[in-house]
N, C-alpha and C positions, 0 to 999 in steps of 0.2 A: 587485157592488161597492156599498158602504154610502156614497152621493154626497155626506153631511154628514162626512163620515171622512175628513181630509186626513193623515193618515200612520200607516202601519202599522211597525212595527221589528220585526224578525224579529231572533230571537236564536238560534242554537242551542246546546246547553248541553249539556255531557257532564263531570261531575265537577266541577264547579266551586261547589260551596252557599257556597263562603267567599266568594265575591266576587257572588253574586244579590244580598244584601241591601241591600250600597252600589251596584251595577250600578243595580238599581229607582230607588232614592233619586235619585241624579244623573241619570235617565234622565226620570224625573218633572219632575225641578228643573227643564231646559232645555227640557223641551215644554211644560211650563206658559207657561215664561217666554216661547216664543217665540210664545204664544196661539194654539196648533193645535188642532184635536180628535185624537185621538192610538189605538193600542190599540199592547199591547206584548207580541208572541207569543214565547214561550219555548218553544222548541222541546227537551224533553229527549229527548237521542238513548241512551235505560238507561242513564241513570247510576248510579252504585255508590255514590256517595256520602250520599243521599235529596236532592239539588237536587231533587228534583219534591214533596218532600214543603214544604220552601220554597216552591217558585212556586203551590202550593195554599194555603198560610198568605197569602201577598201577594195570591194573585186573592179569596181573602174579604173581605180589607180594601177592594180596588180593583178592579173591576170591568174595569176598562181593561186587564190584568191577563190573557193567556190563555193558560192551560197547556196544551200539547200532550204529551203523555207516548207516547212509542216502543217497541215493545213487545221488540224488538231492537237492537239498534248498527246502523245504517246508514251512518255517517262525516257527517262533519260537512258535508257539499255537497250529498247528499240530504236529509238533516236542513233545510237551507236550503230545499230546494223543497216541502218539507212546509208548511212555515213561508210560502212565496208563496204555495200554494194555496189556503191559507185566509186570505189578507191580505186587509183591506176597502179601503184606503187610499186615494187620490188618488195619493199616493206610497210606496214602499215604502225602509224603509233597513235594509239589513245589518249587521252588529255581531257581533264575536266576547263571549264571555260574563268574560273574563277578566281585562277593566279594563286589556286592551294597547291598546283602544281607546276613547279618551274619548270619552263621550255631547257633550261640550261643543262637537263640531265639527259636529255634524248640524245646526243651523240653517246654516252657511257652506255645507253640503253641497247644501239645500234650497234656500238663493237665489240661487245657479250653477245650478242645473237648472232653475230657472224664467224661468232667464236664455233658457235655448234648448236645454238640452242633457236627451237621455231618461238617462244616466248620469252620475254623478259619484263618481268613487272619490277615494279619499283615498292620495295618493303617501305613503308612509311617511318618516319623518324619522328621524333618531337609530341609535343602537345598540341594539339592543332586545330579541336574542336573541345567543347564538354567532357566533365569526368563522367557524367550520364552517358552521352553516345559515345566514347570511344570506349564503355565497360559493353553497353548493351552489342557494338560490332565487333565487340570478341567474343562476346557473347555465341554469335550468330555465325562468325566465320572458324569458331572453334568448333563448333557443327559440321561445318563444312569441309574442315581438314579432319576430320573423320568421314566425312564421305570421299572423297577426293583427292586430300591433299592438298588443299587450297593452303597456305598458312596466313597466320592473322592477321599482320601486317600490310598484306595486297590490298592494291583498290582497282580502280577499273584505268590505273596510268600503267598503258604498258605498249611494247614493241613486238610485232608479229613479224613474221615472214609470209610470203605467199601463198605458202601450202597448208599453212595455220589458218589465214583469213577464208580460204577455197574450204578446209573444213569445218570450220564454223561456219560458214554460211549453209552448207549441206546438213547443218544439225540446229538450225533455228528452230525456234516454235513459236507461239502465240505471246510469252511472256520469257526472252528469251533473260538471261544474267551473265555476263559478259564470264567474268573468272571465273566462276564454278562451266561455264562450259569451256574453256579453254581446258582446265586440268581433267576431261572426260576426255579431252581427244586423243591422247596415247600417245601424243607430240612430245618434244622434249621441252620443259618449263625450268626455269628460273627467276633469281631474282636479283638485286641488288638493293643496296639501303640509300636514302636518300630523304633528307626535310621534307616535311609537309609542312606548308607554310599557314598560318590563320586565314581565314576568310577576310580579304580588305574593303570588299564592300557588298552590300544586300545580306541575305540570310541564305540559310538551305531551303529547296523546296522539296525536301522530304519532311513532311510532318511525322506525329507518332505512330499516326496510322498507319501512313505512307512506308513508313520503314518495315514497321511489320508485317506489312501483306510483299512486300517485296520482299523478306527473309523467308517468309512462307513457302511465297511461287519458287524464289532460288533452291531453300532445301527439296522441297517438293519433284523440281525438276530433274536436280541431282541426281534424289535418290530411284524418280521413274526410269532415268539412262539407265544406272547402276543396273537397276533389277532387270531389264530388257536384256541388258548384255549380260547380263549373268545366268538369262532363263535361255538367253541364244548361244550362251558353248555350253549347256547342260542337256540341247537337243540332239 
């Protein structure tokens, strides 16, 4: 860890070039302004579009700026641990690539965590995709906050601390689900409310399948922790 480096932002990126160049832009505006030292990893997971051929043209300009380029599709969860493992930060904050998430909330995010807490996700606001997928992800994470604690609202926009990021990478797996493993680590979590903006350009690439084997692997994972730790204080 780089001890002068107070926040790392992890982004992971799959087809998305039409929204890096304003992403960057607003991403800079609010870490400038909130006087952090900063680095902003882009995590391209093959994309098809050239987003890497962008995040190359931006890290020459900006330094701060780090392109990570994937040589496969790994889905956007491992694409995220790619992206912690190489974070310097103090802090680490998550962010989707697609401007559904405004950079403008990551200072509120950072001064709740240093209130006391190792998480802080951002409870979702608004209407901001389908009445199908926002019923089927309550669906799914209502699940979850009965394994957990997750609550429904979280997505994968949130703020860590260093001993959050160092525990979650000691409890990755094969298929790992970023919130449901943050609420296994015994860490302290919260939240705050905040818009979720519509998608301004491209689509989702989680198809129907796609969602479901990922609700699957997440419940699945959950509940394999749960039972491990519950069969290890019962020895």
């Amino acid at each position: 860890m780089d001890t002068d480096l107070q926040v790392s932002v992890i982004v992971p990126v799959y087809s998305t070039a039409e929204t890096l160049p304003e992403l960057y832009r607003r991403l800079r505006q609010v870490l400038e302004g909130f006087s952090v030292t900063f680095e902003m990893i882009f995590v391209d997971d093959a994309s098809l579009d050239g987003s890497f051929r962008i995040l190359e043209t931006l890290s020459q300009d900006d330094p701060r700026v780090v392109p990570v380029a994937l040589k496969e599709n790994v889905g956007q969860h491992r694409a995220i641990f790619v992206g912690l493992s190489c974070c310097r930060g103090e802090w680490a904050v998550v962010m989707d690539a697609d401007l559904q998430d405004p950079p403008e909330v990551i200072p509120a995010l950072l001064s709740r965590g240093q209130e006391g807490s190792d998480a802080v996700f951002v409870s979702r606001q608004g209407i901001h995709e389908s009445y199908g997928r926002m019923l089927t992800s309550r669906v799914f994470k209502g699940f979850l906050h009965m394994l957990c604690g997750l609550e429904p609202g979280t997505g994968t926009f949130v703020a860590m601390s260093r001993p959050m990021v160092d525990r979650l990478l000691a409890m990755r797996g094969p298929y790992p689900y970023l919130p449901g493993m943050i609420h296994c680590t015994g860490l302290t979590v919260t939240s705050i409310p905040a818009p979720r903006s519509r998608r301004q350009a491209g689509k989702s690439s989680y198809s129907l399948l796609g969602r479901l084997r990922l609700a699957w692997r997440a419940l699945s994972w959950v509940a394999a922790w749960k039972g491990r730790r519950l069969l290890g204080h019962r020895e």
